[in-house]
PyMOL Python script that loads the backbone (N, CA, C, O; Angstrom):
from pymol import cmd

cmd.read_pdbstr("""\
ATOM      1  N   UNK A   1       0.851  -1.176   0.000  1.00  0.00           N
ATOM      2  CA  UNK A   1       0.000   0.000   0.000  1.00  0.00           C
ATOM      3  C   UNK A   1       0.887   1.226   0.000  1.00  0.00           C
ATOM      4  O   UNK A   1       2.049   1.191   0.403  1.00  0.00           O
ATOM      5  N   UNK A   2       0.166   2.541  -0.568  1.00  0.00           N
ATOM      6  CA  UNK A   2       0.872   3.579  -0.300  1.00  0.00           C
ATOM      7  C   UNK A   2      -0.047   4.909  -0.192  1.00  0.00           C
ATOM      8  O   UNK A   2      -1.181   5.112  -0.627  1.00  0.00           O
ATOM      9  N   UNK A   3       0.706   5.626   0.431  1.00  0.00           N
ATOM     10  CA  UNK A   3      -0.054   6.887   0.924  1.00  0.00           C
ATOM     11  C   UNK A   3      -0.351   7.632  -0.734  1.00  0.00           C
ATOM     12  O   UNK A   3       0.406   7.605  -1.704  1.00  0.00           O
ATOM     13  N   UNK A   4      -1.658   8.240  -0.619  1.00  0.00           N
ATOM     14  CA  UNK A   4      -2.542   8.909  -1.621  1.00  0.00           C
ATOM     15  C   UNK A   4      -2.515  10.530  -0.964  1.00  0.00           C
ATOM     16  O   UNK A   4      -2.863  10.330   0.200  1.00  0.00           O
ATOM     17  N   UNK A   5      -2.337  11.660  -1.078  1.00  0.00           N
ATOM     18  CA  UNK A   5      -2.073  12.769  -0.657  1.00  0.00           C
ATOM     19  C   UNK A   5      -2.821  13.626  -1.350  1.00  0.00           C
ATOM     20  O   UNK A   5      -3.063  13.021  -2.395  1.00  0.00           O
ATOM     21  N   UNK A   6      -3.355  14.718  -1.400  1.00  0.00           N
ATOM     22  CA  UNK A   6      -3.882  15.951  -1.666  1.00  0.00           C
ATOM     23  C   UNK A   6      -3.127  17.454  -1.562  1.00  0.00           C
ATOM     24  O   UNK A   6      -3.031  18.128  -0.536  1.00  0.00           O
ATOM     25  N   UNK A   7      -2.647  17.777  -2.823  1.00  0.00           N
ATOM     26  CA  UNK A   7      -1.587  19.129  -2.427  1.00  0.00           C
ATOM     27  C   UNK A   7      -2.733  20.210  -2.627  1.00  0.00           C
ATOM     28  O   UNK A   7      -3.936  20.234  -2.885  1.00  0.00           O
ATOM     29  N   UNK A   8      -1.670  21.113  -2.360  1.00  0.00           N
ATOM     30  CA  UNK A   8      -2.718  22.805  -2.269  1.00  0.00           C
ATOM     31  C   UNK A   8      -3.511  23.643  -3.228  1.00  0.00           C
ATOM     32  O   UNK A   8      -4.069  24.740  -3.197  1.00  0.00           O
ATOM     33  N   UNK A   9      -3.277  22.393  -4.344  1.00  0.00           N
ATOM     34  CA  UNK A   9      -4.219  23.032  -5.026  1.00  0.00           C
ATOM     35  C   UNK A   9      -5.317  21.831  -5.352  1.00  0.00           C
ATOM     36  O   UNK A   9      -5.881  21.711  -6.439  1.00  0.00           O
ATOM     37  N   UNK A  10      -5.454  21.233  -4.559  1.00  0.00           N
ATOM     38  CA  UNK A  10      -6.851  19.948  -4.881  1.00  0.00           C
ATOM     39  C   UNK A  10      -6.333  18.573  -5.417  1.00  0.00           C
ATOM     40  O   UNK A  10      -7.108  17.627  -5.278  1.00  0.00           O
ATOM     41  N   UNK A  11      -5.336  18.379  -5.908  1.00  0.00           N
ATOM     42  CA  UNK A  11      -5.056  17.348  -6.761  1.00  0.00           C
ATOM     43  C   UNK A  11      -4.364  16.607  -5.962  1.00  0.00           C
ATOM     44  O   UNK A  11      -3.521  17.069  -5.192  1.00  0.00           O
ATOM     45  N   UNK A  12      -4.793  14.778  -6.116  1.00  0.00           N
ATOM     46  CA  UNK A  12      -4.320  13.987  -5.406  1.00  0.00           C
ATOM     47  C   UNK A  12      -2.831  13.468  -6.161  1.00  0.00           C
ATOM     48  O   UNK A  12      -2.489  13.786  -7.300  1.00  0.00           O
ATOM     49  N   UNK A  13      -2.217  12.773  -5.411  1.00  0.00           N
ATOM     50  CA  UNK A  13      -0.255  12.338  -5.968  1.00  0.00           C
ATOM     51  C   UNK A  13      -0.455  10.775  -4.745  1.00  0.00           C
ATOM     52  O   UNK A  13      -1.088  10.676  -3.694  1.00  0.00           O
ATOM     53  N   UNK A  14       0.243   9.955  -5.362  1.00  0.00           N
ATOM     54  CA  UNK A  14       0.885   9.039  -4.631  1.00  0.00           C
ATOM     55  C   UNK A  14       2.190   9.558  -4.048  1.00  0.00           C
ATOM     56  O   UNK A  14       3.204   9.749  -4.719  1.00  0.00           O
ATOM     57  N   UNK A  15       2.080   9.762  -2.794  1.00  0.00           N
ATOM     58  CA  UNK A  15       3.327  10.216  -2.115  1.00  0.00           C
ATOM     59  C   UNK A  15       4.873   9.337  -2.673  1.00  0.00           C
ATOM     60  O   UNK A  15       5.055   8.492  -3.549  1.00  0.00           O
ATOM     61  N   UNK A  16       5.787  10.006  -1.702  1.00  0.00           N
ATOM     62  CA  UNK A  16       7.651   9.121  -2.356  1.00  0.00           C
ATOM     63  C   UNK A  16       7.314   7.811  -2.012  1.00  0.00           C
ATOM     64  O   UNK A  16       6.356   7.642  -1.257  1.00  0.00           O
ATOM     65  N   UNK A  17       7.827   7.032  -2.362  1.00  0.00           N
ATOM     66  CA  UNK A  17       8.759   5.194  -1.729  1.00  0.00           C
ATOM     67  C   UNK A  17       8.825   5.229  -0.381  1.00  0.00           C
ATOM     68  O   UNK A  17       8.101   4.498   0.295  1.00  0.00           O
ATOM     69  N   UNK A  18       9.672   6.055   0.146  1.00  0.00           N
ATOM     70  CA  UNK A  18       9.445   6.227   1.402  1.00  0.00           C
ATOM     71  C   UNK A  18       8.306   6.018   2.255  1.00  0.00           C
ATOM     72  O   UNK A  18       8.463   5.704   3.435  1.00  0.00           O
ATOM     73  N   UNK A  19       7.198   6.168   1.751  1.00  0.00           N
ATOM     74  CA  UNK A  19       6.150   6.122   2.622  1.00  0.00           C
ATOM     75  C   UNK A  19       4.722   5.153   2.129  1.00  0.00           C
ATOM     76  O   UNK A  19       3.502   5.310   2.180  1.00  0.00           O
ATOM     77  N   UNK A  20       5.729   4.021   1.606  1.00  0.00           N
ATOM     78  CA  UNK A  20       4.831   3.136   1.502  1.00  0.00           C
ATOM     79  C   UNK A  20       4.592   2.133   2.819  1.00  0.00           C
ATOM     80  O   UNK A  20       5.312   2.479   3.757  1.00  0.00           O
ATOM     81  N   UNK A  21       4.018   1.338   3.020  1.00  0.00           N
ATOM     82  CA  UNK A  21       3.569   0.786   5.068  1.00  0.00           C
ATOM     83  C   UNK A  21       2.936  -0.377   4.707  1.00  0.00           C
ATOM     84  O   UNK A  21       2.386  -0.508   3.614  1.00  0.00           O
ATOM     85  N   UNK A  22       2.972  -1.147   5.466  1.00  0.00           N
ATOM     86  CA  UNK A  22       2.254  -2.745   5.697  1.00  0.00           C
ATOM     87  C   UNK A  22       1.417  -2.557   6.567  1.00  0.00           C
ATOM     88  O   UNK A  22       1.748  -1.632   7.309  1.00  0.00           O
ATOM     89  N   UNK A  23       0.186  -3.156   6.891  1.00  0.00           N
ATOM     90  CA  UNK A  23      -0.535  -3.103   7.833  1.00  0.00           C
ATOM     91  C   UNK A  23      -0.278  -4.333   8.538  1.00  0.00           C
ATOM     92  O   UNK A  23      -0.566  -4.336   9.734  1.00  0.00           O
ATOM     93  N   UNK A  24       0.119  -5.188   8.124  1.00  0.00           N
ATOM     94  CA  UNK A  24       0.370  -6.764   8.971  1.00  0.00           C
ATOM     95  C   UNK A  24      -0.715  -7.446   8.912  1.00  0.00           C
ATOM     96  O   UNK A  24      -1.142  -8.077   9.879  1.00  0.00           O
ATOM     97  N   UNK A  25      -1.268  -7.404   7.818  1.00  0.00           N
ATOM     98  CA  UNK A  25      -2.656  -8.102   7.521  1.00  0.00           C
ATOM     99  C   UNK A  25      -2.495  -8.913   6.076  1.00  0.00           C
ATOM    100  O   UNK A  25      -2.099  -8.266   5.107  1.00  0.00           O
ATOM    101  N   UNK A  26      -2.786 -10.254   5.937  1.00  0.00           N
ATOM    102  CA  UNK A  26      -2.802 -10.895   4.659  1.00  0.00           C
ATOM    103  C   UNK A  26      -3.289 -10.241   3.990  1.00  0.00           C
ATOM    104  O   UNK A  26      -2.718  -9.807   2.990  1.00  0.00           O
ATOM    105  N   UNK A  27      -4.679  -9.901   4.348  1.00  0.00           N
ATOM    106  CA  UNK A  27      -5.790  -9.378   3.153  1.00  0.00           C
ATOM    107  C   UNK A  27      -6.612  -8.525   4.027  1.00  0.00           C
ATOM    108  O   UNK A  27      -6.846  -8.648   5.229  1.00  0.00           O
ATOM    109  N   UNK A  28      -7.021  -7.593   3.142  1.00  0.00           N
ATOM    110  CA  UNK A  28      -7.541  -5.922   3.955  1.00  0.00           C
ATOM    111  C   UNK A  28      -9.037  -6.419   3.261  1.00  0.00           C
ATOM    112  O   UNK A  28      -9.249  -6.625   2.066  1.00  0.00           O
ATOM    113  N   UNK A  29     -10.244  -6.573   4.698  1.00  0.00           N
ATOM    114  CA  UNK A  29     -11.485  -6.411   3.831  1.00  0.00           C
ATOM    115  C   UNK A  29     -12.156  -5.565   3.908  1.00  0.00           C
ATOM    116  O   UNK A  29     -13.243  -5.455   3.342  1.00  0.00           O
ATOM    117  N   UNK A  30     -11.419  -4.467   4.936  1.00  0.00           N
ATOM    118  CA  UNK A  30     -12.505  -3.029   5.078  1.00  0.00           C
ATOM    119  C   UNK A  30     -11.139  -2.223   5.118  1.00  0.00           C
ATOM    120  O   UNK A  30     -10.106  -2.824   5.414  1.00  0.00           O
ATOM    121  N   UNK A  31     -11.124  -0.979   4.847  1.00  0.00           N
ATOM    122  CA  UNK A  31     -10.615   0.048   5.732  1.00  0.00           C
ATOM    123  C   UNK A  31     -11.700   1.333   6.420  1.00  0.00           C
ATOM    124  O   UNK A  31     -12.381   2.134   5.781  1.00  0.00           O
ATOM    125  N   UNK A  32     -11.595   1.218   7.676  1.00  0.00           N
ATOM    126  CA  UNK A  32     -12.465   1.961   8.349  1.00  0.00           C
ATOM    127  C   UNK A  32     -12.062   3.250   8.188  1.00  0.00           C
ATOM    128  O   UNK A  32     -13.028   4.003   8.062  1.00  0.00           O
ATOM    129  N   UNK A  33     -11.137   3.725   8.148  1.00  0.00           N
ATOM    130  CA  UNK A  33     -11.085   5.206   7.976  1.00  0.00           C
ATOM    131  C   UNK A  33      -9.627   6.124   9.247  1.00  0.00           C
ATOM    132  O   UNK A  33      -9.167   5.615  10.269  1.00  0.00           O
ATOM    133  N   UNK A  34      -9.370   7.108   8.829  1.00  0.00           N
ATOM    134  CA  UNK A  34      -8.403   7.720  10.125  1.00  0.00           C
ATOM    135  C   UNK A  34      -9.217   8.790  11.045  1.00  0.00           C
ATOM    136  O   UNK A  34      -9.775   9.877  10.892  1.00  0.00           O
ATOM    137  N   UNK A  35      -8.985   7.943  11.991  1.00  0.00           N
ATOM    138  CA  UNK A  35      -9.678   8.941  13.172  1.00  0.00           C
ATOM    139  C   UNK A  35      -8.395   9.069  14.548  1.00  0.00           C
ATOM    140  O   UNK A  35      -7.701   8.347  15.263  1.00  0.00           O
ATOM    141  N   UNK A  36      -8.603  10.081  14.362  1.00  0.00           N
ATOM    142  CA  UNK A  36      -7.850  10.434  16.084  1.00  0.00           C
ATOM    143  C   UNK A  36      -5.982  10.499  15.078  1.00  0.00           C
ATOM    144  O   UNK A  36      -5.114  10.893  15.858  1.00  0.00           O
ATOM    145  N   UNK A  37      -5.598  10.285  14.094  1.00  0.00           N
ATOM    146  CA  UNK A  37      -4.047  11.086  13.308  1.00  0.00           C
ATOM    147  C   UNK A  37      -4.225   8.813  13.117  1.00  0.00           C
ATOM    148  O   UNK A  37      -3.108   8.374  12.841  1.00  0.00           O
ATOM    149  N   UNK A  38      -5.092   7.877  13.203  1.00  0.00           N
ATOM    150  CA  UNK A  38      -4.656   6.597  13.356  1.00  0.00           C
ATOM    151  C   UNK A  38      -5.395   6.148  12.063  1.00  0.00           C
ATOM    152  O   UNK A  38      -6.619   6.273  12.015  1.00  0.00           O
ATOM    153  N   UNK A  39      -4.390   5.396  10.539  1.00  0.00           N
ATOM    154  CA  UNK A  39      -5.454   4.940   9.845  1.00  0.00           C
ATOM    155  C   UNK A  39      -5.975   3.448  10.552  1.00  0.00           C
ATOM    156  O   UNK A  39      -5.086   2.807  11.113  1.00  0.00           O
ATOM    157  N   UNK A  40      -7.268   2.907  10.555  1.00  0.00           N
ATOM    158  CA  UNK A  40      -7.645   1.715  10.663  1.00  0.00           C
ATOM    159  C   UNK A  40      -8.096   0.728   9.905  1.00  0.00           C
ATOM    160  O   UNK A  40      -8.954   1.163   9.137  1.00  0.00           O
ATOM    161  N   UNK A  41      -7.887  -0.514   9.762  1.00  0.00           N
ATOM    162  CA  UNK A  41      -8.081  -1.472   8.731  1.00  0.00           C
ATOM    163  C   UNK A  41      -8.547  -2.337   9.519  1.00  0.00           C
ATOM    164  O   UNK A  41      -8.256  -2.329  10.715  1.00  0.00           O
ATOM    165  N   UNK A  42      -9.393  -3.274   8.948  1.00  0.00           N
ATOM    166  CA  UNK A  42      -9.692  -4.603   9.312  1.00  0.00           C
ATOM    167  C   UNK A  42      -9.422  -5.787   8.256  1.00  0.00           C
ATOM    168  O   UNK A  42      -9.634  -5.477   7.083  1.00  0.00           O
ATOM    169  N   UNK A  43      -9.138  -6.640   8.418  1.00  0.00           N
ATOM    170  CA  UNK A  43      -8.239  -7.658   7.323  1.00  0.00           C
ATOM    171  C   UNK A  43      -8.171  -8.997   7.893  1.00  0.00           C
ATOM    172  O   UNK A  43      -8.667  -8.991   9.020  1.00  0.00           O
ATOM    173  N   UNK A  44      -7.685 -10.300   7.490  1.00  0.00           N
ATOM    174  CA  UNK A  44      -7.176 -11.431   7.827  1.00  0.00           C
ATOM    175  C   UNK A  44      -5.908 -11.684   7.821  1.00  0.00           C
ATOM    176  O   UNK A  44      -5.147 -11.008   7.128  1.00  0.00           O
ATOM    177  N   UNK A  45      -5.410 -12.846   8.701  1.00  0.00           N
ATOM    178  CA  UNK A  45      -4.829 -13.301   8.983  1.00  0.00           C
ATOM    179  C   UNK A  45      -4.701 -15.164   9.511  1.00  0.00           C
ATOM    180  O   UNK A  45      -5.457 -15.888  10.159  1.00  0.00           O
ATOM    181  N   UNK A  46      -3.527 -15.361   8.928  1.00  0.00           N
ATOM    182  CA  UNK A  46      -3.623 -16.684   9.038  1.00  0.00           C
ATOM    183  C   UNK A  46      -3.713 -17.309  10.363  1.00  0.00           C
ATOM    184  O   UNK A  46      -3.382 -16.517  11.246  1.00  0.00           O
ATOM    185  N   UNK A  47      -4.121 -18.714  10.883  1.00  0.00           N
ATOM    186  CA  UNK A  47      -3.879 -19.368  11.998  1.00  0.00           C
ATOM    187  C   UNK A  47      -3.391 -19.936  11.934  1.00  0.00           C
ATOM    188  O   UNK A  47      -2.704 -19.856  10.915  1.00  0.00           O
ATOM    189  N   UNK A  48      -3.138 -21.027  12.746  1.00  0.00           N
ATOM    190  CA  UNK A  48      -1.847 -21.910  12.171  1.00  0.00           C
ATOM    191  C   UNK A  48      -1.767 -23.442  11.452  1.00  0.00           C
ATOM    192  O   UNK A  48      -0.848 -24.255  11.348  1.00  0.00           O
ATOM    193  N   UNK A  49      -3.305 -23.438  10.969  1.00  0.00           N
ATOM    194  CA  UNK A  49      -3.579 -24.672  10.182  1.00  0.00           C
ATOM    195  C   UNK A  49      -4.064 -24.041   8.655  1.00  0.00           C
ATOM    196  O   UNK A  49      -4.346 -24.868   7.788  1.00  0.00           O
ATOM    197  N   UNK A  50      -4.185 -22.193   8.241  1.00  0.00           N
ATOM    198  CA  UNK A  50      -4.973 -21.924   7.177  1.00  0.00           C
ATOM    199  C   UNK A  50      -4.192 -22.331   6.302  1.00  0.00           C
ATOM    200  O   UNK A  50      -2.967 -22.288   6.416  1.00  0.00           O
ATOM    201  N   UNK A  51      -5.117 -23.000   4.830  1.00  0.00           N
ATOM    202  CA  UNK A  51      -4.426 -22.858   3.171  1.00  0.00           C
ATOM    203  C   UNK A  51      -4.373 -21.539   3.061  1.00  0.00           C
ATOM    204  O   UNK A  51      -5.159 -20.651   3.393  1.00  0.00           O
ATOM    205  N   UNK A  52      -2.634 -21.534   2.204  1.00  0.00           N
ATOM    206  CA  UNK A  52      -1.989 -20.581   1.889  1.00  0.00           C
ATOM    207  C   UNK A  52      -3.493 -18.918   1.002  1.00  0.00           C
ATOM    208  O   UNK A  52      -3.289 -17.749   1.330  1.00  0.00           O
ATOM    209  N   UNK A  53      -4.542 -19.217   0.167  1.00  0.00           N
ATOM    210  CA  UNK A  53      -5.093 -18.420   0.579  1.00  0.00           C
ATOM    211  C   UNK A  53      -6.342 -17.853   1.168  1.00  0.00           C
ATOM    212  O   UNK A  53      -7.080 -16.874   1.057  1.00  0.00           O
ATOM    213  N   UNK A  54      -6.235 -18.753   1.722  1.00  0.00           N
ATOM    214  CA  UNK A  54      -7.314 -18.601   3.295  1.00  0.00           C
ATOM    215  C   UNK A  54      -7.328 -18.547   4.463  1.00  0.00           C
ATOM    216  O   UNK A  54      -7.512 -19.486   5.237  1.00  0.00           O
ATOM    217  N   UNK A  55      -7.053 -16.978   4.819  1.00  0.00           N
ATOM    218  CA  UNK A  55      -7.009 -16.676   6.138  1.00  0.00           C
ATOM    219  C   UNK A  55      -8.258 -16.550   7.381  1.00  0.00           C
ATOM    220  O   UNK A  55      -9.241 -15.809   7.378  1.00  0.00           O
ATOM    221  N   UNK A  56      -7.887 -17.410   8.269  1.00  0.00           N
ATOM    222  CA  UNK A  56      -9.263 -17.432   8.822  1.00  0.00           C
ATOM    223  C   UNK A  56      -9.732 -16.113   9.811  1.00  0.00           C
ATOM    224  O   UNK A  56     -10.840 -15.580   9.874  1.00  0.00           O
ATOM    225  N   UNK A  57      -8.351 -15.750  10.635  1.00  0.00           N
ATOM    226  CA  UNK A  57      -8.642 -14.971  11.909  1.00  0.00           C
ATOM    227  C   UNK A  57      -9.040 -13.459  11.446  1.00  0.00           C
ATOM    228  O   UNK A  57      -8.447 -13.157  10.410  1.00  0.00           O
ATOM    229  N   UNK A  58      -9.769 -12.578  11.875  1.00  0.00           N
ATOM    230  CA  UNK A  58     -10.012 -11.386  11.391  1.00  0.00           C
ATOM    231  C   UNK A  58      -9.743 -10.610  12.600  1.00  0.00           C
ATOM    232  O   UNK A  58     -10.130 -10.728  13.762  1.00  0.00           O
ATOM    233  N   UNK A  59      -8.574  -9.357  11.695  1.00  0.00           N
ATOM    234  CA  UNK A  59      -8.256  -8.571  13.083  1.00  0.00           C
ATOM    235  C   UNK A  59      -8.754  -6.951  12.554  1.00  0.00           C
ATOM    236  O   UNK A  59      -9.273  -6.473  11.546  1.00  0.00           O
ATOM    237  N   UNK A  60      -8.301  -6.495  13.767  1.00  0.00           N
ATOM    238  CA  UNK A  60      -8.675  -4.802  13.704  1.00  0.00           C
ATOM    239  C   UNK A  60      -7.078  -4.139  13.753  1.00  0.00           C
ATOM    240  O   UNK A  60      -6.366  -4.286  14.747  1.00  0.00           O
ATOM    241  N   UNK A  61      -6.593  -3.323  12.419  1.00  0.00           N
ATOM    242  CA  UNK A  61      -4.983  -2.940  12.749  1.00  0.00           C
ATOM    243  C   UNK A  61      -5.000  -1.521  12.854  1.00  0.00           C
ATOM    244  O   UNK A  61      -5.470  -0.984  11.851  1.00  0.00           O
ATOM    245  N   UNK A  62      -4.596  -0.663  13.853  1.00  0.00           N
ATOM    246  CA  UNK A  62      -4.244   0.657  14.079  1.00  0.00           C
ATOM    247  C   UNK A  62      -2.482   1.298  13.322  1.00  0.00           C
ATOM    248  O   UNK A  62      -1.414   0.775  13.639  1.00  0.00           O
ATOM    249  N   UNK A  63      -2.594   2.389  12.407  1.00  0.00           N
ATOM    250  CA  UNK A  63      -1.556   2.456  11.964  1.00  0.00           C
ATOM    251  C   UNK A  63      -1.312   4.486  12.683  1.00  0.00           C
ATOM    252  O   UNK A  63      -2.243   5.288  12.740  1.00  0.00           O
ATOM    253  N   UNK A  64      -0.078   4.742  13.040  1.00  0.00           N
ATOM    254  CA  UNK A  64       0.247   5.542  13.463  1.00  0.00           C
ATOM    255  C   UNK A  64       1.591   6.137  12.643  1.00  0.00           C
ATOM    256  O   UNK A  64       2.569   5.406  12.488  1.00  0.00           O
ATOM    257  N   UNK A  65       1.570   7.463  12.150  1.00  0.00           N
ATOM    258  CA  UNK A  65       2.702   8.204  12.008  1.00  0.00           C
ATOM    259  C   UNK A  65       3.967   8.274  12.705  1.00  0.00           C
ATOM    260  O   UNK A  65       3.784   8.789  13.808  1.00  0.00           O
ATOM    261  N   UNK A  66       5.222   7.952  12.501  1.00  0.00           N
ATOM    262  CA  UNK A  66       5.707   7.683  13.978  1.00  0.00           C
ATOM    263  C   UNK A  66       6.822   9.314  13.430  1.00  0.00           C
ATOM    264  O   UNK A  66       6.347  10.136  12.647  1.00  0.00           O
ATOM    265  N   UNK A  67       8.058   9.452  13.942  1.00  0.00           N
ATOM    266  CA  UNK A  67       8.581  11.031  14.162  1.00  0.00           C
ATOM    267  C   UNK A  67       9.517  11.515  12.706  1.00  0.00           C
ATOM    268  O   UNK A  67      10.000  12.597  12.372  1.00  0.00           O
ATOM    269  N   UNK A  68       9.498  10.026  11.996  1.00  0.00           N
ATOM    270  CA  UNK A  68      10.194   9.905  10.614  1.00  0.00           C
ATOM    271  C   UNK A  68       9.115  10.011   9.823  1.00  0.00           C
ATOM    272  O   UNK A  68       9.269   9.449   8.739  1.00  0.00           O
ATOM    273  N   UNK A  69       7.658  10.745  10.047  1.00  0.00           N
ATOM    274  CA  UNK A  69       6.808  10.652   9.094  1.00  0.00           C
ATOM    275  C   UNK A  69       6.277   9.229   8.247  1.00  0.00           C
ATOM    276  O   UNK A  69       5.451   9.259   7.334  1.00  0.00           O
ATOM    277  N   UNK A  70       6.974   7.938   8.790  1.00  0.00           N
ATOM    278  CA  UNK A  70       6.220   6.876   8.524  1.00  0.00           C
ATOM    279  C   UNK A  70       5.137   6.124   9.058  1.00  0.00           C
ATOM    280  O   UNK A  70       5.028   6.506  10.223  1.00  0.00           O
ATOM    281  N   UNK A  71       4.134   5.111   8.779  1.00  0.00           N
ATOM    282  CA  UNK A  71       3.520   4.597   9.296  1.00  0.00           C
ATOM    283  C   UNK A  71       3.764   4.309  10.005  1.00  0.00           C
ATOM    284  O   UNK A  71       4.713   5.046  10.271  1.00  0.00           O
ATOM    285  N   UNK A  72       3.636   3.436  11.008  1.00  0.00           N
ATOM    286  CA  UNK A  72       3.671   2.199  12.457  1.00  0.00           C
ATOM    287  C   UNK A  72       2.919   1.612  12.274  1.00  0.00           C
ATOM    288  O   UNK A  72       2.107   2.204  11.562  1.00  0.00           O
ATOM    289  N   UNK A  73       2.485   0.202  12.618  1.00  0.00           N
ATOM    290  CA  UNK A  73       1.563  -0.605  13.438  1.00  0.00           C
ATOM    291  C   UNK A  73       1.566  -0.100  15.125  1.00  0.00           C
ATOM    292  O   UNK A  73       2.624  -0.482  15.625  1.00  0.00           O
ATOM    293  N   UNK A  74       0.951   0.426  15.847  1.00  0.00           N
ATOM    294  CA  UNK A  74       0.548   0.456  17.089  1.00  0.00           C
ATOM    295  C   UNK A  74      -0.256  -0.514  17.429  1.00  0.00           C
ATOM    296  O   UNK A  74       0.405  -1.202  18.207  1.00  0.00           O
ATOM    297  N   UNK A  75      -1.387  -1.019  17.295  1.00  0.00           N
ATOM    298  CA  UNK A  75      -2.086  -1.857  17.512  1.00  0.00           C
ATOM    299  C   UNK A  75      -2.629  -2.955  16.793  1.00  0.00           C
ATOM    300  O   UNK A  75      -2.657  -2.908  15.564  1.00  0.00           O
ATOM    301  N   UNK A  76      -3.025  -3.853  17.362  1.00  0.00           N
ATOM    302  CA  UNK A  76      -3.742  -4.971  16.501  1.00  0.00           C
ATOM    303  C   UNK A  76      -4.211  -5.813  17.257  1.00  0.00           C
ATOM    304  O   UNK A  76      -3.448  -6.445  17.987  1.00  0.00           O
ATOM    305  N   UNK A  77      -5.698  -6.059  17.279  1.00  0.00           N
ATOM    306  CA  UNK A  77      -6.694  -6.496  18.190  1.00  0.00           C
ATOM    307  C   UNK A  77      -7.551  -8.013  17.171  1.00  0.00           C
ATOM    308  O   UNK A  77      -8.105  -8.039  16.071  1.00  0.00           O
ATOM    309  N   UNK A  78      -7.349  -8.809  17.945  1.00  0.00           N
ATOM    310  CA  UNK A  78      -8.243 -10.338  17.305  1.00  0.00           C
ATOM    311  C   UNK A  78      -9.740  -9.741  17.266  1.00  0.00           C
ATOM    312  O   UNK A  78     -10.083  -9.313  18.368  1.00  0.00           O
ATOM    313  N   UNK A  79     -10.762  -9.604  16.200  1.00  0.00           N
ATOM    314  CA  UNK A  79     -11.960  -9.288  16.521  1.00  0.00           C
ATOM    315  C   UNK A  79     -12.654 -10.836  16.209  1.00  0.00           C
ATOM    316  O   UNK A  79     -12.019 -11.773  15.723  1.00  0.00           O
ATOM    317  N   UNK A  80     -13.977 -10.878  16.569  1.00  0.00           N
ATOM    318  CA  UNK A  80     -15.040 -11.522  16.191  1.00  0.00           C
ATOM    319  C   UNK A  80     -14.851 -12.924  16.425  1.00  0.00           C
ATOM    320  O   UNK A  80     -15.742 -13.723  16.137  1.00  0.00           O
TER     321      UNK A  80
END
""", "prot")
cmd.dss("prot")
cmd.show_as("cartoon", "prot")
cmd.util.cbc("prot")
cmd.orient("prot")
């Protein structure tokens, strides 16, 4: 994935290389949106018996800016 940006005059750019980020998720089936400076995703992940592409566990991943202007993973919660 990579950051999608909006400059000052309206028009969107795929930001540098630099700031491309993993969420730590096989497969993304929502993205909920950034609230609070955090983007959030919900996605799968494997357990430890899934076929290669079928992930069973579904999590919730919090991504944070960290002081180098890149993403983070901060969180990641097992849902459902």
């Amino acid at each position: 994935m990579c950051e999608v940006i909006k400059n000052h005059w309206g028009e969107y750019y795929v930001d540098t290389a630099e700031h491309f980020f993993d969420v730590g998720l096989r497969k993304i089936t929502e993205i909920v949106g950034c609230i609070d400076h955090q983007l959030i995703f919900i996605g799968k992940n494997y357990d430890t018996n899934d076929a290669n592409n079928y992930p069973s566990l579904k999590y919730k991943t919090y991504l944070m800016k960290n002081s180098n202007l890149k993403w983070d993973i901060v969180k990641t919660e097992l849902i459902d």
